[in-house]
N, C-alpha and C positions, 0 to 999 in steps of 0.2 A: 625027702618026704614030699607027697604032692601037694599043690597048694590049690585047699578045695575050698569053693565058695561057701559050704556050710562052716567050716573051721574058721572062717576068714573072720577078725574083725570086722564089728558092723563100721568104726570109721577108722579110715587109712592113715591115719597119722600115726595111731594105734598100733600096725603094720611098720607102716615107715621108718617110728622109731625102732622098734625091734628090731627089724634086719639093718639098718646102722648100728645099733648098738651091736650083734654078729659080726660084721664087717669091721669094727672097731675088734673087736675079741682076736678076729681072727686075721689078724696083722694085714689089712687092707691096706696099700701104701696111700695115703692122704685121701680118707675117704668122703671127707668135705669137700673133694671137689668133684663139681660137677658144668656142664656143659647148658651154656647158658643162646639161648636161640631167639633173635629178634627181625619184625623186619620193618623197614623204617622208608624213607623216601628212596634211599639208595638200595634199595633192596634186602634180602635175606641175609644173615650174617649171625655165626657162632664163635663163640669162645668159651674161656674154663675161667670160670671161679668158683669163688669160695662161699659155700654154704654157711652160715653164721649162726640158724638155729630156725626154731619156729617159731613164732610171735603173732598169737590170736591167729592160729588157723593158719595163716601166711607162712611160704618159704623164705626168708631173710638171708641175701647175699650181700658180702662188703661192700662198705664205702666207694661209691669209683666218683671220677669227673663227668657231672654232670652236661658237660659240652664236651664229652668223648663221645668216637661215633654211637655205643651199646645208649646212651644216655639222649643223645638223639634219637635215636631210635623209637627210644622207650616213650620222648616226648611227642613224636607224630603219632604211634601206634601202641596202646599200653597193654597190647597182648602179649605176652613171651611165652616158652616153652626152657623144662630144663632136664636135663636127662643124670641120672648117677648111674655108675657102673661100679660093680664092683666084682672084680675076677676074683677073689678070695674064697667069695660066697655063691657066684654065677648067679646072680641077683642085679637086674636094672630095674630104676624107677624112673618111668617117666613122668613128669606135671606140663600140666598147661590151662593157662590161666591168665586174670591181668597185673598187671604190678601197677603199685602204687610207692612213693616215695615214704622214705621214714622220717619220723620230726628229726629236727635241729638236734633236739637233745637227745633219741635215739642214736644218731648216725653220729654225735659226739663220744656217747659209749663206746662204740666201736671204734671208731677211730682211736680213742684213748688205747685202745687194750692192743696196739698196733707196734710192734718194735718200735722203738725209734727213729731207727734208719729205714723202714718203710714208711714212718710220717712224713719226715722231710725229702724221699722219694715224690710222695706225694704232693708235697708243698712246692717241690722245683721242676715239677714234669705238667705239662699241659696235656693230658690224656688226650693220644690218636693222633694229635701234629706232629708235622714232619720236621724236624731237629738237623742244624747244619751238623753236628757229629756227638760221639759218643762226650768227649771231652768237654761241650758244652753241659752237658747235664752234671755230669760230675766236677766242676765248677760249683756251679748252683747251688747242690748239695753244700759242698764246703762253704758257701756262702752262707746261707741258712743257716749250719751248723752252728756258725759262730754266731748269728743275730740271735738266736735260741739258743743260750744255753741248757737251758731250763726244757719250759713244757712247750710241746711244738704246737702252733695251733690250726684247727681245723679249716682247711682251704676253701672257703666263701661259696665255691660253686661244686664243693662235694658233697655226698651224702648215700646215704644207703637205700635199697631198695626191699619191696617187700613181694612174692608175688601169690595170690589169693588161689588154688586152686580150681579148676573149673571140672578138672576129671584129673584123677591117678592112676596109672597104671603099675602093676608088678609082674615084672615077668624071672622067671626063676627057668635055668637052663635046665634038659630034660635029655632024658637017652633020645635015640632018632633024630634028634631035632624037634620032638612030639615035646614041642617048650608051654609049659604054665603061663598062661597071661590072664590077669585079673584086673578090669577099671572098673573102679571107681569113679560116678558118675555123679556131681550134685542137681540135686533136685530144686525146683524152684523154694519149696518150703527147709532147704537148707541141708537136710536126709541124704544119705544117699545113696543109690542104686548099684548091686555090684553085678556085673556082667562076665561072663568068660569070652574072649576072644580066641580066636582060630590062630596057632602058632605060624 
């Protein structure tokens, strides 16, 4: 079905959920993840996480180390970008936007709802340093393990991020290559303007 600007949700989150929720239907393998794009003193740099939800408008991606390089990053330059794909539905979304940090007790939620053995992962890994070997880290963990029996707790210089869209894109695969592209563009008074782009 073509994806026409008169059909389109007037706001794209509107959209965005929908085709996740598709993508979820239609056995997308791990369709919360997405491609997370910063660029910081050292320059440009992507990775995959995980989407978490929306919260007031905002894209919400997991807890990481905030002195990991994504977190430095984030701290010189708080523009990011994040891309979802999903081959299921032949459906990307792209956002870009700035990120901002989530409170203390936001980013303890999350961490809460976090297996166990990814908390104390968390708790024994310095995100992005270089590690004399695998065996040290796994150590650590067992160390941990045993101080915590119980509930693990949140690593002091973790937390979550949130990031605010500035424009959304949809683009939806098409015969020729003659592919559907839709952004979403916010306006100064908050609205926002949908455009078609040239595939």
């Amino acid at each position: 079905m073509p994806l026409l600007e008169e059909e389109a949700p007037r706001d794209p989150l509107t959209l965005f959920r929908r085709w996740y929720r598709e993508a979820e239907q239609a056995g997308a393998a791990q369709p919360d993840a997405m491609a997370l794009a910063t660029g910081g003193d050292e320059g440009p740099s992507a990775r995959m996480v995980l989407f978490k939800g929306i919260d007031d408008g905002a894209f919400v991606f997991s807890t990481t180390d905030y002195e990991s390089r994504k977190g430095r990053d984030l701290a010189s330059d708080n523009r990011a970008a994040l891309v979802f794909y999903w081959f299921a539905t032949h459906h990307q979304v792209r956002v870009s936007g700035t990120v901002r940090k989530l409170t203390r007790s936001a980013s303890q939620t999350y961490f809460a709802a976090r297996p166990r053995g990814a908390q104390l992962s968390a708790l024994a890994s310095r995100q992005s340093r270089a590690v004399k070997s695998r065996d040290v880290l796994e150590r650590a963990v067992l160390e941990l393990a045993a101080r915590y029996p119980g509930r693990v707790p949140l690593p002091p210089d973790w937390g979550g991020y949130a990031v605010r869209p500035r424009w959304i894109e949809f683009w939806e695969s098409r015969e020729d290559r003659l592919h559907d592209r839709l952004r979403y563009v916010r306006r100064r008074d908050g609205a926002w303007r949908i455009e078609r782009l040239a595939p």
